[in-house]
N, CA, C and O of each residue as an XYZ file, in Angstrom:
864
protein
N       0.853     -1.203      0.000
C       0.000      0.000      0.000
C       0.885      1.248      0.000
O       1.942      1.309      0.627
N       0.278      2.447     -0.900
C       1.369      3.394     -0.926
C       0.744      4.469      0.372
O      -0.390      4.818      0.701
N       2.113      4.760      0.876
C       1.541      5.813      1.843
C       2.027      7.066      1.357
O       2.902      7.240      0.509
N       1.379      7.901      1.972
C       1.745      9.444      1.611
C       2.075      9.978      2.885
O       1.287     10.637      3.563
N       3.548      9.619      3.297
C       4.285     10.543      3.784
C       4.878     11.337      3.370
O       5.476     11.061      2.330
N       5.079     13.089      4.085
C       5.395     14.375      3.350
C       5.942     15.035      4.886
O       5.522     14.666      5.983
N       6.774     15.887      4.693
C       7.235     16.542      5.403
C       6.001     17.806      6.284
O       4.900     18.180      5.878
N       6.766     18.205      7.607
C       5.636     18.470      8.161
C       5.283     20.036      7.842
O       4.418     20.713      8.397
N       5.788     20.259      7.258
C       6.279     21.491      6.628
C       4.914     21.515      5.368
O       4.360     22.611      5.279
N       4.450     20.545      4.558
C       4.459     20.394      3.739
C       2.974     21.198      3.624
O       2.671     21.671      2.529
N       2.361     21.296      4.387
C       1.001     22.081      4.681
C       1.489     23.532      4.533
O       0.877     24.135      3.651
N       2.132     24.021      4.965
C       2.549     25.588      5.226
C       3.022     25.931      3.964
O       3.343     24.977      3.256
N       3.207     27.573      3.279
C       3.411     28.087      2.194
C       4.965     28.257      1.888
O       5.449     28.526      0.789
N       5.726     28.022      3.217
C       7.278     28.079      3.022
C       7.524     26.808      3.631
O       6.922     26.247      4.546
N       8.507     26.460      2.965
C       9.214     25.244      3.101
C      10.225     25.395      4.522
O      10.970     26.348      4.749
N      10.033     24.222      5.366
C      10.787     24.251      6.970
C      12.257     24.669      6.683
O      12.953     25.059      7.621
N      12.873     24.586      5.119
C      14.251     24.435      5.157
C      14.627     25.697      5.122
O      15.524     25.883      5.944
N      14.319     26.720      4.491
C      14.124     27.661      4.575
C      13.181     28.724      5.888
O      12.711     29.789      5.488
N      13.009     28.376      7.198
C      12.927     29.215      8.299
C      13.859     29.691      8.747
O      13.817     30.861      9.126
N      15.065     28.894      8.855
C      15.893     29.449      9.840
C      16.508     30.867      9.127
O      17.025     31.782      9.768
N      16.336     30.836      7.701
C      17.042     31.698      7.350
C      16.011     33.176      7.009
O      16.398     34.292      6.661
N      14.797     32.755      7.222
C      13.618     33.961      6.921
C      13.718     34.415      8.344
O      13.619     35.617      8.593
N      13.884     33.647      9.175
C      13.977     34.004     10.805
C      15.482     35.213     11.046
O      15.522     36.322     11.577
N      16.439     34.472     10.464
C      17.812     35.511     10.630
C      17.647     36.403     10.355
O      18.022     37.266     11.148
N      16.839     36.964      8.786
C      16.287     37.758      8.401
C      15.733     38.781      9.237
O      16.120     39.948      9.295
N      14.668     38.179      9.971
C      13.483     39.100     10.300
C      14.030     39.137     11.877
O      13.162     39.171     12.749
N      15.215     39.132     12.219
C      15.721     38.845     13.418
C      16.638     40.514     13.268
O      16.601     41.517     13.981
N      17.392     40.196     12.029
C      18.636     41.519     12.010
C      17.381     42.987     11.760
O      17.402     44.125     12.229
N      16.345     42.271     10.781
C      15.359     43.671     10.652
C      14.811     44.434     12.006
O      14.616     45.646     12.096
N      14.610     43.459     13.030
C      14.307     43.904     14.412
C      15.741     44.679     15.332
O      15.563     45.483     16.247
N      16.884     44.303     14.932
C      18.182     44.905     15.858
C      18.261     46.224     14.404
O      18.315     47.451     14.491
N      18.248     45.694     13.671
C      18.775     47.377     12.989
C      17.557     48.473     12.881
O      17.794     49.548     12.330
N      16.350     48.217     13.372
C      15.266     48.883     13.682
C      15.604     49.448     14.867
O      15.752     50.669     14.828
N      15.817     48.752     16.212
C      16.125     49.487     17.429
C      16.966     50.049     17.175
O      16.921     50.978     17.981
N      18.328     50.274     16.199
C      19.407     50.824     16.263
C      19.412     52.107     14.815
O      20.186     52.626     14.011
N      18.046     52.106     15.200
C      17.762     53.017     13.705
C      18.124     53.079     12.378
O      17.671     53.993     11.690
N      18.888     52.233     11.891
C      19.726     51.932     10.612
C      18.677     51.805      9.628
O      18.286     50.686      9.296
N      18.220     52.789      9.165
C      17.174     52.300      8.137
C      17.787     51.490      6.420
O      17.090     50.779      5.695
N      19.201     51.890      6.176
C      19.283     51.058      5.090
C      19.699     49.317      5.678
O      19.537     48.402      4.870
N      20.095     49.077      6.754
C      20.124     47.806      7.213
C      18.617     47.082      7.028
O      18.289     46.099      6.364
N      17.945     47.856      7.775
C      16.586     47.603      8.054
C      16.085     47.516      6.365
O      15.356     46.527      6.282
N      16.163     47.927      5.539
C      15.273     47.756      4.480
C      16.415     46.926      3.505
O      16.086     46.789      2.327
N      17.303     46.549      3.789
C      18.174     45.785      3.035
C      17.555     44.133      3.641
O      17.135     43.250      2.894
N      17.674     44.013      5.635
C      16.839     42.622      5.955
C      16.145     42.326      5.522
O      16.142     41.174      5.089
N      14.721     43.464      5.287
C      13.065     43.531      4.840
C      13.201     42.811      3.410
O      12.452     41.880      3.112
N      14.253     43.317      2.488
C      14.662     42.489      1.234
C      14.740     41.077      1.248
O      13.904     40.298      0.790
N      15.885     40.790      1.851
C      16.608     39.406      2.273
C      15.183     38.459      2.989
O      14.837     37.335      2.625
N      14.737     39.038      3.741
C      13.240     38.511      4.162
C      12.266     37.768      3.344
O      11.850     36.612      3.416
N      12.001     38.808      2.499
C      11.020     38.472      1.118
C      11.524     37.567      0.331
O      10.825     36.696     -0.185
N      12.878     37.677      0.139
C      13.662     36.841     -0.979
C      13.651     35.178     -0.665
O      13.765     34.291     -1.511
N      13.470     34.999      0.884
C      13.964     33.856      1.335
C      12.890     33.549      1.578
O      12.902     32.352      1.865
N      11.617     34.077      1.651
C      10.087     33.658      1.909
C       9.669     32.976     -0.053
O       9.257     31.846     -0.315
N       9.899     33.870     -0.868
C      10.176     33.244     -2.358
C      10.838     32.606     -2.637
O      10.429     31.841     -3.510
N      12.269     32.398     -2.183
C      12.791     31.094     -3.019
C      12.111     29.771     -1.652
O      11.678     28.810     -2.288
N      11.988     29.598     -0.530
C      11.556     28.520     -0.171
C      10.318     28.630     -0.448
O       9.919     27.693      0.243
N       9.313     29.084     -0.966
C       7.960     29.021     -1.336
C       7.612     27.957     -1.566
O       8.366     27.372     -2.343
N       6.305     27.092     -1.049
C       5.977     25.718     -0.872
C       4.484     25.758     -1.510
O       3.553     25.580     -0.724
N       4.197     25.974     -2.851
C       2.650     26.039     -3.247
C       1.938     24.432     -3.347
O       2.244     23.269     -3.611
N       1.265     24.923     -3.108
C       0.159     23.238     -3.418
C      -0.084     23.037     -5.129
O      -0.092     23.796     -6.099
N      -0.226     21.943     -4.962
C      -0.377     21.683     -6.643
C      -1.364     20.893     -6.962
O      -1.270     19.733     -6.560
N      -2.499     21.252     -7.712
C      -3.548     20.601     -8.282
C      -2.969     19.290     -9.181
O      -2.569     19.514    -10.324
N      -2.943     18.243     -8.765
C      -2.200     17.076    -10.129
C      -3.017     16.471    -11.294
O      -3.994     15.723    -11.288
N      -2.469     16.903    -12.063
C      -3.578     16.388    -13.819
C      -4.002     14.580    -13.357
O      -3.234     13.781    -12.821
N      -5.061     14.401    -13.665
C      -5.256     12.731    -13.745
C      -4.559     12.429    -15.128
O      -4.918     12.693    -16.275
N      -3.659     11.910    -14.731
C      -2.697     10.935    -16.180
C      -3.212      9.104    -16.094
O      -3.967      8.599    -15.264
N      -2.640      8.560    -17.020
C      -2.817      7.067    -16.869
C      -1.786      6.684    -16.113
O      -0.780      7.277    -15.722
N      -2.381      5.095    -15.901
C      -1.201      4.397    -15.027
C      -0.096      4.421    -15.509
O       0.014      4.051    -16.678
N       0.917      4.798    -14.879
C       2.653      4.192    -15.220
C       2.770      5.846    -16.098
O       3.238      6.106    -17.207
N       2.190      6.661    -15.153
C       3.250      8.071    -15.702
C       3.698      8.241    -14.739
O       3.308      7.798    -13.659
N       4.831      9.085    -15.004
C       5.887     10.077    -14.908
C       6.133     11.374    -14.693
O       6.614     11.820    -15.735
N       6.049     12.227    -13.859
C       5.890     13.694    -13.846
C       7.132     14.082    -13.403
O       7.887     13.317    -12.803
N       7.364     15.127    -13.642
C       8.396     16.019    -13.540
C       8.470     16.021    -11.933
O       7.365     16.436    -11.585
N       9.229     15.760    -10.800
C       9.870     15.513     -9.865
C      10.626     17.864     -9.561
O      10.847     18.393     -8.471
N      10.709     18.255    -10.388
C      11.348     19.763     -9.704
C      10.645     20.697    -11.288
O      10.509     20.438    -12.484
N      10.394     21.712    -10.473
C      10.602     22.798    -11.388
C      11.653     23.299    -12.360
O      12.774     23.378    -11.857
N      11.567     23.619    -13.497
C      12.603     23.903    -14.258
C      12.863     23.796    -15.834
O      11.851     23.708    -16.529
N      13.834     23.793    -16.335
C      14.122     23.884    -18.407
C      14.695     22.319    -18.375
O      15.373     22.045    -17.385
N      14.503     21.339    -19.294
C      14.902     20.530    -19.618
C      16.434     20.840    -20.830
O      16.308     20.695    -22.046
N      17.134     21.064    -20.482
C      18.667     21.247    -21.124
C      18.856     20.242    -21.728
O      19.312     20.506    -22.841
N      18.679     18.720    -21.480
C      19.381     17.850    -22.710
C      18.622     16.627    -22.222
O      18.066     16.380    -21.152
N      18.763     15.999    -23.253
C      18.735     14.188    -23.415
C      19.143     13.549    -24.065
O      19.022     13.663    -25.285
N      19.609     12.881    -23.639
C      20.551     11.437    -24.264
C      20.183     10.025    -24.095
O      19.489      9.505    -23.221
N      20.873      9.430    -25.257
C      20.609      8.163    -25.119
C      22.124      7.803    -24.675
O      23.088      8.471    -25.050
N      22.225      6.641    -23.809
C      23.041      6.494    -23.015
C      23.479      4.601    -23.229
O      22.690      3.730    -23.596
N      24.409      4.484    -22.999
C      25.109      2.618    -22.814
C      24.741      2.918    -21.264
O      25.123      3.880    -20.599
N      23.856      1.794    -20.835
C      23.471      1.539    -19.636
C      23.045      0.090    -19.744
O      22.432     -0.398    -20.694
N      23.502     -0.618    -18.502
C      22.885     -2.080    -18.518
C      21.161     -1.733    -17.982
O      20.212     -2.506    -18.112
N      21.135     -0.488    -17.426
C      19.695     -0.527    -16.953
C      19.319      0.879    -17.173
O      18.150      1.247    -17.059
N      20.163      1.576    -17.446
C      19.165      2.848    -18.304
C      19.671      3.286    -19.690
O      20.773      3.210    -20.233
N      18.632      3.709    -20.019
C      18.562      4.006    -21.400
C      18.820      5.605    -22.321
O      19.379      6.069    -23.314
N      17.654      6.105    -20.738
C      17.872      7.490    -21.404
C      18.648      8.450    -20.402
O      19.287      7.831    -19.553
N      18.712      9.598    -20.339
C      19.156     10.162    -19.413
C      18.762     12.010    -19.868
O      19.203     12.670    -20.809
N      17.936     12.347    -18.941
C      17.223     13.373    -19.109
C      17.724     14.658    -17.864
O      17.616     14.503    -16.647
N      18.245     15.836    -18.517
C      18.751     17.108    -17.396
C      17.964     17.834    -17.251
O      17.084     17.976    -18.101
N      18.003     18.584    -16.072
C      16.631     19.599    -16.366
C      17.064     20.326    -15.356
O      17.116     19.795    -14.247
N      17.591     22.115    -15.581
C      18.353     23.408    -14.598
C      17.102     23.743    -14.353
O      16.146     23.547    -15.104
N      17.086     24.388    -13.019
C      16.326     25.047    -12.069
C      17.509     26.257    -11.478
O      18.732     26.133    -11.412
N      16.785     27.251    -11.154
C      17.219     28.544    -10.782
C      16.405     28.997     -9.480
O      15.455     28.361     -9.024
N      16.835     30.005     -9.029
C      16.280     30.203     -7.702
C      15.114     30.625     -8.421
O      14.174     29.930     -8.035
N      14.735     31.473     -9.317
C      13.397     31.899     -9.693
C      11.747     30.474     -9.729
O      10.519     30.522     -9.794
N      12.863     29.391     -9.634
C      11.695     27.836     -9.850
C      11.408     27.740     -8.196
O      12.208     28.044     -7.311
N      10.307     27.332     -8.064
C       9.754     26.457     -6.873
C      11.455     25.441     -6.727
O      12.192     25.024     -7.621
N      11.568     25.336     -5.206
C      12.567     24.225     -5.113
C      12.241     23.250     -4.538
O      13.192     22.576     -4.142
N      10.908     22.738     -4.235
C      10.301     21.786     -3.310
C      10.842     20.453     -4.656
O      10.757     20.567     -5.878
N      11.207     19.652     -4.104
C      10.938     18.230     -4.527
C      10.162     17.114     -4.568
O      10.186     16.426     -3.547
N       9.161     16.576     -5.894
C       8.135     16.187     -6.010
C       8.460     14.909     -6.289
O       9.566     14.717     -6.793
N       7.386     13.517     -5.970
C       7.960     11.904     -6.193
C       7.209     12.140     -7.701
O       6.239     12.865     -7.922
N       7.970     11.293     -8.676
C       7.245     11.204     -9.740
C       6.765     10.199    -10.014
O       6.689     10.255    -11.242
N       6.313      9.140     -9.659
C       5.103      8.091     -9.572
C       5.386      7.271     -8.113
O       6.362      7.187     -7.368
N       4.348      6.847     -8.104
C       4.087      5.985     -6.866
C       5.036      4.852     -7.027
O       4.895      3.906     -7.802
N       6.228      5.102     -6.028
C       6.732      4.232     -5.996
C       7.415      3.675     -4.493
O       7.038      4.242     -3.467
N       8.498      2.473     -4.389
C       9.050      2.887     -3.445
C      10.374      3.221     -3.473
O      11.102      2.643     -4.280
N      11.023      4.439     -2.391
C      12.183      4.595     -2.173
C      13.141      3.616     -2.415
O      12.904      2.816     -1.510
N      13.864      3.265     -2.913
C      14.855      1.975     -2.967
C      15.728      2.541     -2.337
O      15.946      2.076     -1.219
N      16.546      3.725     -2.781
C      18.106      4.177     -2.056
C      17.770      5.610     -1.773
O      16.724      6.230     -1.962
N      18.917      5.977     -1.273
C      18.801      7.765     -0.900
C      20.525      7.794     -0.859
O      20.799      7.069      0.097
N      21.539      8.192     -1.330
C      22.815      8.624     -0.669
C      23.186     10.570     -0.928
O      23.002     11.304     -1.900
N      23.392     10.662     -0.429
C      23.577     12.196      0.085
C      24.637     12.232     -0.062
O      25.209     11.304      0.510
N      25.480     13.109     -0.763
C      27.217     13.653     -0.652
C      27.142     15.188     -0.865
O      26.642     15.906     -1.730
N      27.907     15.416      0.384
C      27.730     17.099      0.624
C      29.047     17.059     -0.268
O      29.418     16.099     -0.944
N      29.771     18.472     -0.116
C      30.733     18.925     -1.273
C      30.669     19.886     -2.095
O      29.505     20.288     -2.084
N      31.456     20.635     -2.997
C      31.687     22.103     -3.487
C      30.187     22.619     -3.653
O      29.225     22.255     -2.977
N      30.193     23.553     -4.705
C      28.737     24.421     -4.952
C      29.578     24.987     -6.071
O      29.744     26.205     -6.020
N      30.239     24.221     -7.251
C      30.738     25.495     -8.253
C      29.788     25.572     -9.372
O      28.794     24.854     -9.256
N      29.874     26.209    -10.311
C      28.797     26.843    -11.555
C      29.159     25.175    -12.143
O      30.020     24.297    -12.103
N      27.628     25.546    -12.767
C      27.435     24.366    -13.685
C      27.977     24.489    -14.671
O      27.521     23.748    -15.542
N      29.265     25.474    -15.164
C      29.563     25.289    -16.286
C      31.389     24.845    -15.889
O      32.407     24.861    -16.582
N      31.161     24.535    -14.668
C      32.366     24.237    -14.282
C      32.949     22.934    -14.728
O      32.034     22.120    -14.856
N      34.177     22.394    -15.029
C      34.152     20.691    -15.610
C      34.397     19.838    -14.523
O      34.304     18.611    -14.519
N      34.875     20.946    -13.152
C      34.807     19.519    -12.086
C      33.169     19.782    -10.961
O      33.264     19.618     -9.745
N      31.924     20.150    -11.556
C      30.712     20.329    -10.923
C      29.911     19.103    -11.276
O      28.875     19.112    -10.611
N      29.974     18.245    -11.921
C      29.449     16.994    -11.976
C      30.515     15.853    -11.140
O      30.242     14.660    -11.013
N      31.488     16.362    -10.734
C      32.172     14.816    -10.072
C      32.251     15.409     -8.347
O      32.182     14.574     -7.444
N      32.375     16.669     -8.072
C      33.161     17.146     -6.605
C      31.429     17.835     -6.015
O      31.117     17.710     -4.830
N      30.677     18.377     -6.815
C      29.329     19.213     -6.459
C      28.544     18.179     -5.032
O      28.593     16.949     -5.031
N      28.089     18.736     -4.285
C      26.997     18.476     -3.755
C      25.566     17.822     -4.515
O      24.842     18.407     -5.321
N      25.425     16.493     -4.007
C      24.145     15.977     -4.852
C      23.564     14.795     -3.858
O      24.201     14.205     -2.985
N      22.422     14.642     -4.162
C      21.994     13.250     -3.584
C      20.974     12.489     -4.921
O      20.088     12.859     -5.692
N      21.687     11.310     -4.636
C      21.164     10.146     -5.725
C      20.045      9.174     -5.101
O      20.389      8.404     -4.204
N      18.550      9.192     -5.608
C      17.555      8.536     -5.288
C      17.467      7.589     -6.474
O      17.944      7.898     -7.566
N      16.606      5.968     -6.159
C      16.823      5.262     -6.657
C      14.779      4.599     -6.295
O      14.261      4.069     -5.312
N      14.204      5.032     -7.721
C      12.389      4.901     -7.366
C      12.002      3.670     -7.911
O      12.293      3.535     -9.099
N      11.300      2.531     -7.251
C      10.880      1.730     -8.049
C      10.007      1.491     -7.819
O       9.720      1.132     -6.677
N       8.815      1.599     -9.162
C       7.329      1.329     -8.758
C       6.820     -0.442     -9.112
O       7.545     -1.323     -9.574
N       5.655     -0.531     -8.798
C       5.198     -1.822     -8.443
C       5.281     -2.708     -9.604
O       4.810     -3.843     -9.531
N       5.872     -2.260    -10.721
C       6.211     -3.030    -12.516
C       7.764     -3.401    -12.265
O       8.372     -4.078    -13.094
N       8.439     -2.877    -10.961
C       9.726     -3.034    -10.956
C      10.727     -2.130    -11.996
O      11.927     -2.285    -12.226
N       9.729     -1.081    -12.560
C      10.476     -0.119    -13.715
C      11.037      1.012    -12.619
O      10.385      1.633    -11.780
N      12.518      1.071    -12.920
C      13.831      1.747    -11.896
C      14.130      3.317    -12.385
O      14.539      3.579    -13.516
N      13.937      4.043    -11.640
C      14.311      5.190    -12.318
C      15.186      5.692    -11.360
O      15.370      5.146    -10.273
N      15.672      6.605    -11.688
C      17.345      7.051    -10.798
C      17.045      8.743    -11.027
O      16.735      9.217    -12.120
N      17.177      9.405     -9.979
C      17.346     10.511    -10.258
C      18.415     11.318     -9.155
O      18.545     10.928     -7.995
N      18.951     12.181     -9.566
C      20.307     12.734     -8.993
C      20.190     14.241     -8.851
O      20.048     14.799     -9.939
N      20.207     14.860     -8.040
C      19.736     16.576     -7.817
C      21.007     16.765     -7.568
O      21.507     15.795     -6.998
N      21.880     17.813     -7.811
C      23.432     18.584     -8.047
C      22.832     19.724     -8.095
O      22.068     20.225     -8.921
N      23.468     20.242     -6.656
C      23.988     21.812     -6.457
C      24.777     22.718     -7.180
O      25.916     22.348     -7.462
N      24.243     24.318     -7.694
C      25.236     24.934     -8.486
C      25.388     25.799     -7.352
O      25.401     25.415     -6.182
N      25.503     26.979     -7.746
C      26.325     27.979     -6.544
C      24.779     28.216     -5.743
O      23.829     28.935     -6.053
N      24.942     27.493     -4.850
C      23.647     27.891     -3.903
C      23.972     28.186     -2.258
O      24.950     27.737     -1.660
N      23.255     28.770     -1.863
C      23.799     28.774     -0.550
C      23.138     27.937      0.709
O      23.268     28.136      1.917
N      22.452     27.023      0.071
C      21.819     26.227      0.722
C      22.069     24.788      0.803
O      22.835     24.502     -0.117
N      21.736     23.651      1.561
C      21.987     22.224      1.381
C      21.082     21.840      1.009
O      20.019     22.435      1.187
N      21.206     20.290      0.117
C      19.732     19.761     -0.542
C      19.493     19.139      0.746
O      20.398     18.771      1.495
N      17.733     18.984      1.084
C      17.325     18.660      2.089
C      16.462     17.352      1.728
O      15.256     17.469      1.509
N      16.936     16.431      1.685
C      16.130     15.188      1.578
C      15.580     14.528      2.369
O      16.289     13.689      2.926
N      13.592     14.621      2.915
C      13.101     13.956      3.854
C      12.672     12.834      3.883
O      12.054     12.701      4.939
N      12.650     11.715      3.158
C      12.357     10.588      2.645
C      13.372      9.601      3.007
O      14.514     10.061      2.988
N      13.269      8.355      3.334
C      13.995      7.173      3.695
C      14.028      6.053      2.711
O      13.106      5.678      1.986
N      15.120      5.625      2.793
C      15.119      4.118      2.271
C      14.065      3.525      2.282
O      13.455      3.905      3.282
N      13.221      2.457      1.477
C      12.521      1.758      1.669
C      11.315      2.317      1.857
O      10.474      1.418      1.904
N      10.842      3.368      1.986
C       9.711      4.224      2.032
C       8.564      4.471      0.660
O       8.742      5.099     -0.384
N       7.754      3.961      0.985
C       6.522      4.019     -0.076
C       6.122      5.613     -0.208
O       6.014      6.513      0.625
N       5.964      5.551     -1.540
C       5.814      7.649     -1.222
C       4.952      7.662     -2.620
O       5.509      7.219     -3.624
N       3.507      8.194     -2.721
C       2.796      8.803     -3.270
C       3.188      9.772     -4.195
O       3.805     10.764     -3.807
N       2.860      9.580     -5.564
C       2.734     10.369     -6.967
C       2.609     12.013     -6.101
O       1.915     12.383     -5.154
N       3.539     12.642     -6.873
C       3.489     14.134     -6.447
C       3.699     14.499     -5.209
O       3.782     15.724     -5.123
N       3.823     13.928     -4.176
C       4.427     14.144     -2.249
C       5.595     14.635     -2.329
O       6.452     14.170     -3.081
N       5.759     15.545     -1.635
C       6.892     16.290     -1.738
C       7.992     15.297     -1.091
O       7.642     14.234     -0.580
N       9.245     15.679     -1.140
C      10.596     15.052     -0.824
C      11.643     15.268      0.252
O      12.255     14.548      1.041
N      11.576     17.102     -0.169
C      12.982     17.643     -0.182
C      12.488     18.573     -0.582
O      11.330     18.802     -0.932
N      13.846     19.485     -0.529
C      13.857     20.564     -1.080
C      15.659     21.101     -1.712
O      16.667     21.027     -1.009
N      15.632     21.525     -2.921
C      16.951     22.089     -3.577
C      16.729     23.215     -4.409
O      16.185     23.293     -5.511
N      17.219     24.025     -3.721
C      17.974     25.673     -4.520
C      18.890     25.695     -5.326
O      20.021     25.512     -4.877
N      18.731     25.906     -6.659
C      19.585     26.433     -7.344
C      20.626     25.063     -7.827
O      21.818     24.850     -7.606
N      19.717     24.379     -8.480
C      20.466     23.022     -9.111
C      19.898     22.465    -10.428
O      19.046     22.907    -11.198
N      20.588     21.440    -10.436
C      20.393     20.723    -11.552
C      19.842     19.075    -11.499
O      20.648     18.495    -10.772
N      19.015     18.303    -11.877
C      18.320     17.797    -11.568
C      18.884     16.246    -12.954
O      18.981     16.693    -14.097
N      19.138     14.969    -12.851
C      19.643     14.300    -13.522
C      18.619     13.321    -13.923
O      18.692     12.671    -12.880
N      17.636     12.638    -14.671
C      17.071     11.688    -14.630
C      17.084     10.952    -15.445
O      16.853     11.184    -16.632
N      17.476      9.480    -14.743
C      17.731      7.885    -15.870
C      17.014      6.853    -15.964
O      17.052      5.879    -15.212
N      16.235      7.036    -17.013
C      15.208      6.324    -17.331
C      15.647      4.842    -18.285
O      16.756      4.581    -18.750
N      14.316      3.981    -18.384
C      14.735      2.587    -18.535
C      14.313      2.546    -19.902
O      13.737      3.576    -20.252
N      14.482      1.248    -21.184
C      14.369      1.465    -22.094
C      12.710      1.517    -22.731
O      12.314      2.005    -23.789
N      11.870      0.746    -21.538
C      10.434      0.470    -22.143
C      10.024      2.201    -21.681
O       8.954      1.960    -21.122
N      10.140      3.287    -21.598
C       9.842      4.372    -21.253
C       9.487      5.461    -22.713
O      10.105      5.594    -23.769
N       8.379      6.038    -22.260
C       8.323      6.744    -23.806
C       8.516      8.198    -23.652
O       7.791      8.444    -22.688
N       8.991      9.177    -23.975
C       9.270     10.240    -23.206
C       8.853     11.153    -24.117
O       9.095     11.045    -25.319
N       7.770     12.735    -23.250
C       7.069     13.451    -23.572
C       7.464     14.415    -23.830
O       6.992     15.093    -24.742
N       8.293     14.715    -23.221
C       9.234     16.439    -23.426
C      10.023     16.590    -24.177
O      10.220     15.480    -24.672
N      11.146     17.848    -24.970
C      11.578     18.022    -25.213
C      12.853     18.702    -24.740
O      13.137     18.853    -23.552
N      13.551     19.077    -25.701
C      14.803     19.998    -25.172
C      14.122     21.468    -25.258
O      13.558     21.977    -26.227
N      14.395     22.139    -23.619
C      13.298     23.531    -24.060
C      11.977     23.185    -23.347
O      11.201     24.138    -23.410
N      11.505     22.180    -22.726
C      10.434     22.483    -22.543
C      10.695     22.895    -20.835
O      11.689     22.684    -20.139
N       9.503     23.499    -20.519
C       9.295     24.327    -19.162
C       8.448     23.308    -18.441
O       7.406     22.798    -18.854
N       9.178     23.056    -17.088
C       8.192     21.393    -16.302
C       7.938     22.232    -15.004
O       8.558     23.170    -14.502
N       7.051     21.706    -14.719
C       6.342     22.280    -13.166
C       6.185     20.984    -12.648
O       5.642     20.081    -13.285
N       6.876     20.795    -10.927
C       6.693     19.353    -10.496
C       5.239     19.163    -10.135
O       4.323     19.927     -9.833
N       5.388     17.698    -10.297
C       4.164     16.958    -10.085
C       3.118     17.494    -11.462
O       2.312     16.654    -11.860
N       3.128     18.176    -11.812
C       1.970     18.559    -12.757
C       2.477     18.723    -14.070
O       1.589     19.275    -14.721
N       3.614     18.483    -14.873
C       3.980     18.275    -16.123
C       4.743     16.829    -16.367
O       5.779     16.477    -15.804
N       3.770     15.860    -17.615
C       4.119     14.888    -17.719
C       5.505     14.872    -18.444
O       5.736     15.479    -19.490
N       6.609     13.915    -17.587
C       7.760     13.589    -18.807
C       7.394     12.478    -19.558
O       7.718     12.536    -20.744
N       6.633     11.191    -19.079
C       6.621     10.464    -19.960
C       5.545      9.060    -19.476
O       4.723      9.295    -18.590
N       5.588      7.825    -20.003
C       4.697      6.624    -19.999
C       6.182      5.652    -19.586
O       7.323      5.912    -19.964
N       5.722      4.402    -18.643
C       6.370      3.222    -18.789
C       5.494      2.564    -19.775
O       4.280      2.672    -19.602
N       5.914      1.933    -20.732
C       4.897      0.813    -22.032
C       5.528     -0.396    -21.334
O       5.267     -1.537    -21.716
């Protein structure tokens, strides 16, 4: 049975990962207020807002698709796809997100958690050549009840935040339930060969609610 566990956060309009830092915020706006500093004070009031928008946590109406889809897992541009030599994947689909995207992390079909590994580490630009081997990323590993494996890998670019992954090993997790949360990354997904895929290079995905594709 799939359960829908979600972070507790997941009700509220900002994401938990993002308090501490709307709090620092609205913490220095209160000391440079007593201390009269009005460009401090309206520089926090900034930093405030900014950090209430990029952790922004909206609810999402989810399209009824058929069985054995696929939805887009983060906000963001699909940059490339490839076909790939894999004993078990086939394709391999990128997709950049910017602080301007929602950063909540969405499950893209009902499946269960198989793996989770987390490796903290640099934050350099994605156009860097050592940001795919040294970057900050965590690699999830989804398999739904057909046993069709999908792999997906979230990599940090210059963000000032950590990816926050709330989900466990072995954990059954509901189509569209949030995850996690990642600022300002890049998003990896390796799909299997019976998979038919909907998007393009260029297209604009909203999680949980834009289909990438069908298992056949």
């Amino acid at each position: 049975m799939i359960e829908n566990r979600v972070m507790k956060s997941n009700l509220l309009p900002v994401s938990s990962a993002g308090f501490k830092y709307i709090a620092s915020a609205f913490l220095a706006l209160i000391i440079f207020s007593i201390f009269d500093i009005e460009f401090l004070v309206l520089l926090s009031f900034i930093l405030m807002l900014a950090f209430v928008f990029i952790f922004r946590n909206p609810e999402r109406e989810v399209p009824s698709f058929e069985k054995n889809s696929f939805v887009s897992p983060v906000d963001g541009n699909v940059i490339s796809i490839e076909d790939i030599q894999d004993s078990e994947y086939t394709y391999k689909l990128e997709i950049d997100s910017t602080y301007l995207n929602v950063g909540v992390l969405r499950t893209p079909l009902d499946a269960t958690l198989q793996s989770v590994v987390q490796r903290r580490g640099a934050r350099l630009s994605s156009t860097s050549s050592l940001c795919e081997d040294i970057n900050e990323n965590a690699e999830l590993i989804f398999v739904d009840e057909n046993s069709n494996s999908v792999k997906i890998v979230h990599r940090l670019k210059r963000s000032f935040d950590d990816i926050s992954i709330d989900s466990k090993n072995s954990q059954n997790i509901k189509q569209a339930s949030r995850y996690g949360v990642m600022t300002n990354g890049t998003t990896t997904i390796y799909l299997p060969k019976n998979f038919r895929l909907n998007v393009t290079i260029g297209s604009e995905l909203k999680g949980s609610t834009t289909l990438i594709g069908y298992f056949s």
